[in-house]
TORLO-852290 format. One record per residue (C-alpha): x, y, z; residue number from 1. Coordinates in Angstrom, 3 decimals, padded with zeros to 6 digits. Layout:
c1 X	c2 Y	c3 Z	i NUM $
...
END
This chain:
c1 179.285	c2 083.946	c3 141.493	i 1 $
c1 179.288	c2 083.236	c3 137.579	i 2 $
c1 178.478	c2 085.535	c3 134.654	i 3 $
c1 175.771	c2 082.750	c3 133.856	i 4 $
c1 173.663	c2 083.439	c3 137.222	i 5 $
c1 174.939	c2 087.367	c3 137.241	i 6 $
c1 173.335	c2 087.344	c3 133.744	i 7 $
c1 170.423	c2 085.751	c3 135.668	i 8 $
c1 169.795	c2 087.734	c3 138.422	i 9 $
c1 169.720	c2 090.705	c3 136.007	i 10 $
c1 167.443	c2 089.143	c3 133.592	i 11 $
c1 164.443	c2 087.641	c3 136.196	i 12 $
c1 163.474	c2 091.687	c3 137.612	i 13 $
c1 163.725	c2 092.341	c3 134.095	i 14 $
c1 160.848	c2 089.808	c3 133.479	i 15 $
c1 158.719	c2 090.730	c3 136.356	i 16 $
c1 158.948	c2 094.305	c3 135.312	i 17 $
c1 157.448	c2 093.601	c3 131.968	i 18 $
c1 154.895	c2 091.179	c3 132.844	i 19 $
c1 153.747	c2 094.006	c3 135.400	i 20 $
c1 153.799	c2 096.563	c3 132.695	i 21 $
c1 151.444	c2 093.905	c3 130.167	i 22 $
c1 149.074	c2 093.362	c3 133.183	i 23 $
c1 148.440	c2 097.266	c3 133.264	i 24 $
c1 148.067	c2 097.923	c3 129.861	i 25 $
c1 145.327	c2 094.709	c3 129.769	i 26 $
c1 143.561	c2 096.102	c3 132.898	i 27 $
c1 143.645	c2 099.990	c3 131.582	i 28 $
c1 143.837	c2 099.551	c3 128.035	i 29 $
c1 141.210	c2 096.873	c3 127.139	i 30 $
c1 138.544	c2 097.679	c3 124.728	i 31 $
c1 135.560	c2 098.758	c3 126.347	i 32 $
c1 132.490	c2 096.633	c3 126.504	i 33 $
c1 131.064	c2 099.769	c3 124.751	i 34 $
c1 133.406	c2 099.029	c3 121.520	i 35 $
c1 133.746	c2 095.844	c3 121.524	i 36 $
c1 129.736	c2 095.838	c3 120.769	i 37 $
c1 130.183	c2 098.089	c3 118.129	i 38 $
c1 132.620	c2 096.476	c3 116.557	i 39 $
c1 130.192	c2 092.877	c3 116.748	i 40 $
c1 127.452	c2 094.627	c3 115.527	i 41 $
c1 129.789	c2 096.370	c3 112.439	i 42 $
c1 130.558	c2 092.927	c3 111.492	i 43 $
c1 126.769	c2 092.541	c3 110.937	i 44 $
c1 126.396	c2 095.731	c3 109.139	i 45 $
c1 124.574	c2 097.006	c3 111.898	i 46 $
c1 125.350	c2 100.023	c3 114.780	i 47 $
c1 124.861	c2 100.302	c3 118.551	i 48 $
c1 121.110	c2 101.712	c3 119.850	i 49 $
c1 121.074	c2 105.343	c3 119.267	i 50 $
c1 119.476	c2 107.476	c3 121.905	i 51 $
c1 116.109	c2 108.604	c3 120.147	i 52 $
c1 113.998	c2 107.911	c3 117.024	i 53 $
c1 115.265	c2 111.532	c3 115.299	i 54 $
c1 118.854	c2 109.713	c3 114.921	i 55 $
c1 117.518	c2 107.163	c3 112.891	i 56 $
c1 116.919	c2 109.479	c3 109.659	i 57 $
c1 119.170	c2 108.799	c3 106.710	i 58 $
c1 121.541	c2 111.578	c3 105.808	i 59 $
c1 119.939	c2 113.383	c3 102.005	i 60 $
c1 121.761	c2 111.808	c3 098.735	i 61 $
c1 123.395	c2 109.377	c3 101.280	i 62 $
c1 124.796	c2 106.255	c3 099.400	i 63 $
c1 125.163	c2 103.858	c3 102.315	i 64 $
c1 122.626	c2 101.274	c3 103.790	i 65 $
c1 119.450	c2 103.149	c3 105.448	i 66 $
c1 120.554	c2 104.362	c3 109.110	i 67 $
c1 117.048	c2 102.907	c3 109.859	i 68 $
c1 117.866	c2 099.306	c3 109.006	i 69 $
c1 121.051	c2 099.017	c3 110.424	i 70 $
c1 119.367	c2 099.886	c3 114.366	i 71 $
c1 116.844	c2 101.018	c3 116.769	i 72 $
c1 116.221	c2 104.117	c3 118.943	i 73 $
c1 116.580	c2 103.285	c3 122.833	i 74 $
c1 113.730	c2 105.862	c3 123.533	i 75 $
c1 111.191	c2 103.170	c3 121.716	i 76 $
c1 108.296	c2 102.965	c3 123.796	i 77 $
c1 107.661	c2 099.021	c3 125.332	i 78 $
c1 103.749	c2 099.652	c3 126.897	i 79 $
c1 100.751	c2 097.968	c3 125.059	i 80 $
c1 099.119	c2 099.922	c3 122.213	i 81 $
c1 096.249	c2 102.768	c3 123.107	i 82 $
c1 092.574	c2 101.191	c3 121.417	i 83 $
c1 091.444	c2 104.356	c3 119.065	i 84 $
c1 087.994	c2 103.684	c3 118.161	i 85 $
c1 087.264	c2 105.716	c3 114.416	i 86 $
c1 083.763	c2 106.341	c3 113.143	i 87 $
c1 084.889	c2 107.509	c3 109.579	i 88 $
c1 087.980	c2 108.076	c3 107.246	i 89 $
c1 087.550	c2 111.692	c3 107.935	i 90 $
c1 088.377	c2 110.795	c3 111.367	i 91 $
c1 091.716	c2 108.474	c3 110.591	i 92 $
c1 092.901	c2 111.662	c3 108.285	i 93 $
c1 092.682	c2 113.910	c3 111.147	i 94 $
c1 093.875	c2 111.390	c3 113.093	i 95 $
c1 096.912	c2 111.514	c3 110.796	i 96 $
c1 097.303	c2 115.027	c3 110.784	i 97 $
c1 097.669	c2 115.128	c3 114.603	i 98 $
c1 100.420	c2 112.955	c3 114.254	i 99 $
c1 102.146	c2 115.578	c3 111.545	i 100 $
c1 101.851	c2 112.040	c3 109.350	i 101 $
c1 100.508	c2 113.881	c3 105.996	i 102 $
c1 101.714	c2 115.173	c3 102.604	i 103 $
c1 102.582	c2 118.520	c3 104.463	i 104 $
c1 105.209	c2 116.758	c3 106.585	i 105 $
c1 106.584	c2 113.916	c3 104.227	i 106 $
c1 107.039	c2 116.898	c3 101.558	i 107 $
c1 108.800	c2 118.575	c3 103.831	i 108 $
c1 111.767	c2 116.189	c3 104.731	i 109 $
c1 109.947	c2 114.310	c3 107.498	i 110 $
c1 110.370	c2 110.259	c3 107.155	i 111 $
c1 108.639	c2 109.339	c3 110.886	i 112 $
c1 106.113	c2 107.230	c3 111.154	i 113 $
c1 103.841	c2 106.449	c3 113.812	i 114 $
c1 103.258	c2 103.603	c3 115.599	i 115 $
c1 100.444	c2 102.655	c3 114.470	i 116 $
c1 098.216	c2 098.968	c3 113.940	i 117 $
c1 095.325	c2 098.020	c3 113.425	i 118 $
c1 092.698	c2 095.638	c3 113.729	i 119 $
c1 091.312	c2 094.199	c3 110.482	i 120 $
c1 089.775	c2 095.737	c3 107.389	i 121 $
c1 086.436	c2 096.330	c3 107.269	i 122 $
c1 083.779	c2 095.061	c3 105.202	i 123 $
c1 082.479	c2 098.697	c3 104.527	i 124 $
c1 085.817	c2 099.445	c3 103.149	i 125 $
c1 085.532	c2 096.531	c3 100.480	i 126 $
c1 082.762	c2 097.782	c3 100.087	i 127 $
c1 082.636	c2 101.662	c3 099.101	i 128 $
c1 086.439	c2 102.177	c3 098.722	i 129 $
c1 085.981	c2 101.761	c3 094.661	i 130 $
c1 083.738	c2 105.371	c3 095.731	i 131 $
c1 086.745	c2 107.309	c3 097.130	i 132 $
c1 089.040	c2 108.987	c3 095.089	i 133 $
c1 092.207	c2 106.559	c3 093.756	i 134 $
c1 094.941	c2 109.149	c3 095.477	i 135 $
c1 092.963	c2 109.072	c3 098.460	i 136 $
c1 092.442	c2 105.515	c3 098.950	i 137 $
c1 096.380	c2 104.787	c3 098.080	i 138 $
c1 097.432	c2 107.217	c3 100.558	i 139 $
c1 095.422	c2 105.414	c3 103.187	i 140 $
c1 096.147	c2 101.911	c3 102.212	i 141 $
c1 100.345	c2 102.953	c3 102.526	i 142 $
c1 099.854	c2 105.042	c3 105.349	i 143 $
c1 097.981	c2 102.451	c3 107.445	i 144 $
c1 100.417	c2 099.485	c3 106.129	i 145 $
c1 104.065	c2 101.137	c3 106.203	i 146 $
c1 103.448	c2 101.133	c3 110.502	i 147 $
c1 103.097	c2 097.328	c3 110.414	i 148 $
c1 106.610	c2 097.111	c3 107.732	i 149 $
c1 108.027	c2 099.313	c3 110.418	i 150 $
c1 107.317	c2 097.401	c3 113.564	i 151 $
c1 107.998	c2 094.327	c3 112.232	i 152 $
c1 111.114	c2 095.099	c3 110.640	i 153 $
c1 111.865	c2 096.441	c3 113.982	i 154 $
c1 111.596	c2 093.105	c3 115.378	i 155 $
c1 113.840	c2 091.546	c3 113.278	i 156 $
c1 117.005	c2 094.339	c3 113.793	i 157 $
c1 116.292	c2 092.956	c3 117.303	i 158 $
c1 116.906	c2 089.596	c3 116.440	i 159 $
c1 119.679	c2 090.313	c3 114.328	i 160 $
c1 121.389	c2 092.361	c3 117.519	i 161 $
c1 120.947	c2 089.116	c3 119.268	i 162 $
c1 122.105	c2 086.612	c3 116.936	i 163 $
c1 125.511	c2 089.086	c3 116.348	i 164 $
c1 126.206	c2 089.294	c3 120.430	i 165 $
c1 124.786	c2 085.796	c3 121.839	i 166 $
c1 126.938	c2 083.040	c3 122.866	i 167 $
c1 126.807	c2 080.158	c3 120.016	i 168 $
c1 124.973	c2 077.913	c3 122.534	i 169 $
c1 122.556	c2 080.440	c3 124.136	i 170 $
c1 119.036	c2 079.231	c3 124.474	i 171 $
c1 117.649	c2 082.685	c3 122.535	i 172 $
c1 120.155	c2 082.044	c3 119.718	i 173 $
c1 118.810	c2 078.616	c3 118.875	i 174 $
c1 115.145	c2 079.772	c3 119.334	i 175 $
c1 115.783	c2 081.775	c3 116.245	i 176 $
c1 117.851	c2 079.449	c3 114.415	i 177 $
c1 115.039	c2 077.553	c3 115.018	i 178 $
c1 112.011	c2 079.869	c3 113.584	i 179 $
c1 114.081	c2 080.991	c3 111.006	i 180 $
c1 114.152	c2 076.811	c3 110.085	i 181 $
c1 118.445	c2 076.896	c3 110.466	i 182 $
c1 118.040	c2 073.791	c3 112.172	i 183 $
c1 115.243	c2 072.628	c3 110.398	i 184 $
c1 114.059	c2 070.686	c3 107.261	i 185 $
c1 111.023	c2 071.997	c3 105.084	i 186 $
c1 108.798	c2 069.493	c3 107.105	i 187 $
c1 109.683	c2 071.428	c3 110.488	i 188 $
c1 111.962	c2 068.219	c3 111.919	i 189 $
c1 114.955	c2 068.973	c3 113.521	i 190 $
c1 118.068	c2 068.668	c3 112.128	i 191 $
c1 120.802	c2 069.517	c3 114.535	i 192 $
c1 120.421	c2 068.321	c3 117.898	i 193 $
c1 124.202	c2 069.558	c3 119.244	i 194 $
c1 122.918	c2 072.734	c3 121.752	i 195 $
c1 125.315	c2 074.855	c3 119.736	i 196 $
c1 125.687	c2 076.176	c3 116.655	i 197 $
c1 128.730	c2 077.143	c3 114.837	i 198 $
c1 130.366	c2 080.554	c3 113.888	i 199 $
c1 129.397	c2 079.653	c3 110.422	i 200 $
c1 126.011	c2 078.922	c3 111.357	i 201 $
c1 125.644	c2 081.878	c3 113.016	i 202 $
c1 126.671	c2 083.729	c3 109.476	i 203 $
c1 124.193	c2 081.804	c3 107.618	i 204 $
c1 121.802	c2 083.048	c3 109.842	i 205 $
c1 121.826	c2 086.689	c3 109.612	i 206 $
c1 121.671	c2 086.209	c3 105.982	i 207 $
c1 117.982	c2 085.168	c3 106.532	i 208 $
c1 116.984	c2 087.316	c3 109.644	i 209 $
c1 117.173	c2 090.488	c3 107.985	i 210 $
c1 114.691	c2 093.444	c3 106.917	i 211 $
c1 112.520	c2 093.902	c3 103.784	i 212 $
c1 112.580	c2 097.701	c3 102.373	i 213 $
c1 109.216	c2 098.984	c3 102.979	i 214 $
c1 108.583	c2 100.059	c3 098.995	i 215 $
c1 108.766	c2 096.387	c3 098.353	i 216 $
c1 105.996	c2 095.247	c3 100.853	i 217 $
c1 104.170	c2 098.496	c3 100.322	i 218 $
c1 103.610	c2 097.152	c3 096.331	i 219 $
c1 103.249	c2 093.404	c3 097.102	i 220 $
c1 100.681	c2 094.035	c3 099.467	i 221 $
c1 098.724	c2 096.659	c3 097.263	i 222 $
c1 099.409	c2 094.069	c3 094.461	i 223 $
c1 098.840	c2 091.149	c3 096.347	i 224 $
c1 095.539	c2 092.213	c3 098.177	i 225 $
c1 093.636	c2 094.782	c3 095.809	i 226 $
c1 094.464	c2 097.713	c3 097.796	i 227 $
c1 093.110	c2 095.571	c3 100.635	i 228 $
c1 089.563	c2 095.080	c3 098.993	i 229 $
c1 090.176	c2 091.132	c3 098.708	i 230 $
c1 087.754	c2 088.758	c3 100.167	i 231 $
c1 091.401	c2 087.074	c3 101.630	i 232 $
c1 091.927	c2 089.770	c3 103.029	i 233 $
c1 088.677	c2 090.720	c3 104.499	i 234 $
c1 088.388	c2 087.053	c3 105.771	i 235 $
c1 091.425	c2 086.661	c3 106.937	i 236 $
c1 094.169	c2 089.153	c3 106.792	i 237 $
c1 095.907	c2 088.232	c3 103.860	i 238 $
c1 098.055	c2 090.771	c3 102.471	i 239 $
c1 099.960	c2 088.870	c3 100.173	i 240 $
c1 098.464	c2 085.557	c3 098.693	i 241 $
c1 100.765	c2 083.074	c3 100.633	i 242 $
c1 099.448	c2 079.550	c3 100.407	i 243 $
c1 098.642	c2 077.240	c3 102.731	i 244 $
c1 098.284	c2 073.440	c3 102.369	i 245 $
c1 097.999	c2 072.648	c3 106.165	i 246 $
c1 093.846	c2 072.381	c3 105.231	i 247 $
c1 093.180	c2 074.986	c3 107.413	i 248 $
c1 093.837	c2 077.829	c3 104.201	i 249 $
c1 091.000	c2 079.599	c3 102.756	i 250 $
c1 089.644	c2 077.997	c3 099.831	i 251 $
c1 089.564	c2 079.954	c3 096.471	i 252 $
c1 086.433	c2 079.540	c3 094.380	i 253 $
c1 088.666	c2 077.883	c3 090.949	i 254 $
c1 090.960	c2 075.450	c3 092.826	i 255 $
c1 093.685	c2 074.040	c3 090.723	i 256 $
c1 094.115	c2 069.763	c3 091.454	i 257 $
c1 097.396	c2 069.635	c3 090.535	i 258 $
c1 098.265	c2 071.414	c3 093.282	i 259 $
c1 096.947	c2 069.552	c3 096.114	i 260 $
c1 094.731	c2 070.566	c3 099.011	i 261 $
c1 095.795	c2 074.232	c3 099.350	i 262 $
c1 094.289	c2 077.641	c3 100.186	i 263 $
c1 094.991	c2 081.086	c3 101.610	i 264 $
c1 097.423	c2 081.570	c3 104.392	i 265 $
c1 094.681	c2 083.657	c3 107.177	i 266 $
c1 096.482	c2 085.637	c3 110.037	i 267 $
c1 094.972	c2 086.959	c3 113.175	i 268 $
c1 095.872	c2 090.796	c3 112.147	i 269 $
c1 097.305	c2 092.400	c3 109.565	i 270 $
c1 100.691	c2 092.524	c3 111.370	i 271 $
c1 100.659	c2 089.025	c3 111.854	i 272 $
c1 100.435	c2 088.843	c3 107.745	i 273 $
c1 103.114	c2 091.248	c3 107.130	i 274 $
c1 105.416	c2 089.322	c3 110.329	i 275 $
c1 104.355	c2 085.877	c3 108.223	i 276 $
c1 105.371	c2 087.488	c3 105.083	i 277 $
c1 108.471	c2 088.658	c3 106.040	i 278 $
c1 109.154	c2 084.994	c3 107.049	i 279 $
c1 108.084	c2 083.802	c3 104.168	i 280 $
c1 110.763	c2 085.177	c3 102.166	i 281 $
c1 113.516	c2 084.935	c3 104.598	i 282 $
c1 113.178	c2 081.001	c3 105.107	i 283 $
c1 111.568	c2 079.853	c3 101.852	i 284 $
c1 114.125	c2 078.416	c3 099.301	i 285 $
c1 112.666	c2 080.106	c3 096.437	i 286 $
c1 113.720	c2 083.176	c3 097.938	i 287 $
c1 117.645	c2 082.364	c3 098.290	i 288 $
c1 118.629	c2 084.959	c3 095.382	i 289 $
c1 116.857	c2 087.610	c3 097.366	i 290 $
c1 118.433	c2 087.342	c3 100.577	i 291 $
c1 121.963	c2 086.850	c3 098.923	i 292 $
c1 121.608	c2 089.819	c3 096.870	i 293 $
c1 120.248	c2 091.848	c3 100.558	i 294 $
c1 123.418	c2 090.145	c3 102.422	i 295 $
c1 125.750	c2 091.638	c3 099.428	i 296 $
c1 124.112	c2 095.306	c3 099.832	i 297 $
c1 124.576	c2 095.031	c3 103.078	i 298 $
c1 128.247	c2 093.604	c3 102.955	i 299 $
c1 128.682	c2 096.249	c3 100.607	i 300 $
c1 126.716	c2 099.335	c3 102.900	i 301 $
c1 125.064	c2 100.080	c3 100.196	i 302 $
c1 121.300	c2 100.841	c3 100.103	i 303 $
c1 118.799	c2 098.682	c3 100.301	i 304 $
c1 116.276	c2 099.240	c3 098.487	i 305 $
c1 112.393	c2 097.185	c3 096.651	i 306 $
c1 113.469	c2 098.159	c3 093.315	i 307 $
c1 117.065	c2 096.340	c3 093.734	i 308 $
c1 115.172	c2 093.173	c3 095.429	i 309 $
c1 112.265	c2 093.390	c3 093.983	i 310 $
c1 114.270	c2 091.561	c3 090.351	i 311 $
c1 114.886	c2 088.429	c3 092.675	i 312 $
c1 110.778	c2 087.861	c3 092.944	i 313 $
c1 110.722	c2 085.965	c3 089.674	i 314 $
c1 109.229	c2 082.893	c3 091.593	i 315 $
c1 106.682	c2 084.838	c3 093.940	i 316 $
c1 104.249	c2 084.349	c3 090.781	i 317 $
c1 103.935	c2 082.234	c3 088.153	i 318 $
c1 104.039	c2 085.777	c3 085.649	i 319 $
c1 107.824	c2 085.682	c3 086.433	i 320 $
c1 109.304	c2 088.912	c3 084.656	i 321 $
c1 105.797	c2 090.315	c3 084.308	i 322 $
c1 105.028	c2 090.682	c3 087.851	i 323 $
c1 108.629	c2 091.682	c3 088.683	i 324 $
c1 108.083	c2 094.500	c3 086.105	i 325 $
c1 105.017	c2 095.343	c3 087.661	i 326 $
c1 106.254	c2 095.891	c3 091.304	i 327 $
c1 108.781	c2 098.087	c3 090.206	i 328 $
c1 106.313	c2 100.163	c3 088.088	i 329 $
c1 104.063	c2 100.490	c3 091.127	i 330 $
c1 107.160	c2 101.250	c3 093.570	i 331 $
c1 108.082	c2 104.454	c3 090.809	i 332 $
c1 104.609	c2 105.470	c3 089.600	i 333 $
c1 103.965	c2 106.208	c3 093.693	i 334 $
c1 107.292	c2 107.198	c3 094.592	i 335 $
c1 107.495	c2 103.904	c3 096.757	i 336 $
c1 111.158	c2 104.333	c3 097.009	i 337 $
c1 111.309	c2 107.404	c3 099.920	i 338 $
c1 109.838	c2 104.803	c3 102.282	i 339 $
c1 112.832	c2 103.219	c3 102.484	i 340 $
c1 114.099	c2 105.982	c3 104.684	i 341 $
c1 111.259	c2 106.134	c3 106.898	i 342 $
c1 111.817	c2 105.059	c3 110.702	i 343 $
c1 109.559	c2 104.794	c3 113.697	i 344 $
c1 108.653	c2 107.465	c3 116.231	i 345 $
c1 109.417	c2 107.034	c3 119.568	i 346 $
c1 105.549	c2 107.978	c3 120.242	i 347 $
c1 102.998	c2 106.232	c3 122.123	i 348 $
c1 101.376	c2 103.458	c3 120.108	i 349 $
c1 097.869	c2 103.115	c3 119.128	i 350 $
c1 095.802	c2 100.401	c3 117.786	i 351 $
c1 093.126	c2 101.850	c3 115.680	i 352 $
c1 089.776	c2 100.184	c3 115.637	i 353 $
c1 086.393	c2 100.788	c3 113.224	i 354 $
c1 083.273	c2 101.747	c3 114.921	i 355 $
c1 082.109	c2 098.750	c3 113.282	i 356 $
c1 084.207	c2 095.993	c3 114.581	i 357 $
c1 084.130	c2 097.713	c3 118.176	i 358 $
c1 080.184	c2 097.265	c3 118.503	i 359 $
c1 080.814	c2 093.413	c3 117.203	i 360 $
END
């Protein structure tokens, strides 16, 4: 026999040995499904599901992105809201107080929230709420609105969980690139007809499905609305003055010509306002400084807060600077700001209704 097939014969075991040994380590040693989630969802900026609402709380002084916008609890309830018919505010403070969602509690450390909506405002709060007390009547309006901010921001850190994991041509991954207008034009044709998108598609859109810090739609709305005392908002739901030129938009007394047929953007609830809202400045081009600047902070995990996105607004009204300056005022003077660390309870939730609208 020659050294050449000696050499060989040595050499060939050799082989099988170490192929063997790679198998192992592959079967044994792979990442687990587990990690290699996490490290998907890191690449978003975001974290695995932790196991109940209480994790969700952002550590004191922390200078990272909100634990609350970067997931969800598991624990989150999934049945249909309770109906809670109130008679008076007396009975929505007490209300509040059973759900330890007061001064007492927020003073104390606690940033959980309810889960709480509800049905419309009331014509008897357009009405008489220029008779209760300013304090009083802010601390309602924020405590019934920062639930809806909640829940809908919710929705999105869903849809961003799915848009980090989902295959690039899985039917719920172009749904959203869809309602999120990716694959759209401002007229709502479609642009890309390929069943797939790309990796860099997929990039582009997490920068738009993304939350809004709860200080900034807490002042736009109280801005927006009059403390919810508008007749748009009595009419139809409209938090936050978007226009509509569809012809179906409610018509304001002065219209101006040069703008077309247009009115005010109505909703079916005041979720559905805040959820239209929220889409509003996610999709809309005038809002492309805003959700760079949010993609940076969150590149960055740094926080994300309405007084850092609320200098990107300068074309949400025609007062520019003025109305930028005035957000922010109204997100300090009211100490806006600590409701960016709020989170959602894992509690049952309730749809409150007015004795008034219930015997409609």
């Amino acid at each position: 026999m020659s050294k050449e097939n000696r050499l060989n014969k040595m050499i060939l075991p050799m082989l099988l040995v170490v192929a063997a040994l790679a198998i192992l380590w592959a079967l044994w040693y792979r990442p687990s499904d587990d990690g290699q989630l996490s490290a998907v969802l890191a690449a978003a900026g975001m974290e695995p599901q932790v196991e109940d609402a209480s994790q969700l709380a952002t550590p004191a002084d922390s200078q990272q992105t909100q634990t609350s916008f970067k997931t969800v609890s598991e624990a989150r309830p999934t049945q249909a809201p309770e109906d809670v018919v109130l008679n008076s505010l007396d009975e929505l403070i007490a209300l509040f107080d059973r759900l330890d969602y007061n001064q007492a509690a927020w003073q104390a450390g606690s940033r959980e929230v309810p889960r709480l909506t509800f049905e419309a405002v009331s014509e008897r709060w357009q009405q008489t709420s220029s008779q209760i007390p300013v304090q009083l009547k802010k601390m309602v309006f924020f405590r019934l609105m920062a639930p809806l901010i909640l829940v809908a921001n919710e929705k999105i850190l869903l849809e961003r969980q799915t848009i980090a994991q989902a295959e690039l041509d899985a039917p719920e991954l172009l749904a959203l690139a869809r309602k999120y207008r990716l694959l759209t034009d401002e007229s709502g044709s479609h642009t890309d007809e390929s069943g797939s998108l790309t990796e860099e598609q997929r990039q582009q859109l997490l920068a738009r499905v993304d939350i809004m810090p709860p200080s900034l739609v807490l002042a736009q709305a109280a801005e927006e609305s009059g403390w919810a005392t508008s007749r748009f908002t009595v009419e139809g739901n409209a938090f936050f003055g978007q226009w509509d030129f569809s012809g179906k938009g409610m018509k304001p007394k002065e219209q101006r010509k040069e703008l077309g047929n247009y009115g005010l953007a109505r909703f079916d609830t005041p979720l559905a306002s805040v959820e239209g809202y929220l889409l509003n400045l996610n999709t809309n081009n005038a809002y492309q400084s805003l959700r760079d600047l949010r993609s940076q902070l969150r590149e960055g995990n740094k926080p994300i807060t309405g007084l850092e996105l609320a200098g990107t607004l300068e074309r949400y009204s025609e007062r520019g600077q003025a109305y930028i300056d005035g957000i922010r005022h109204m997100i300090r003077y009211n100490g806006l700001d600590q409701v960016d660390e709020a989170y959602l309870s894992d509690g049952a939730p309730l749809h409150l209704i007015s004795a008034d609208d219930a015997r409609d």
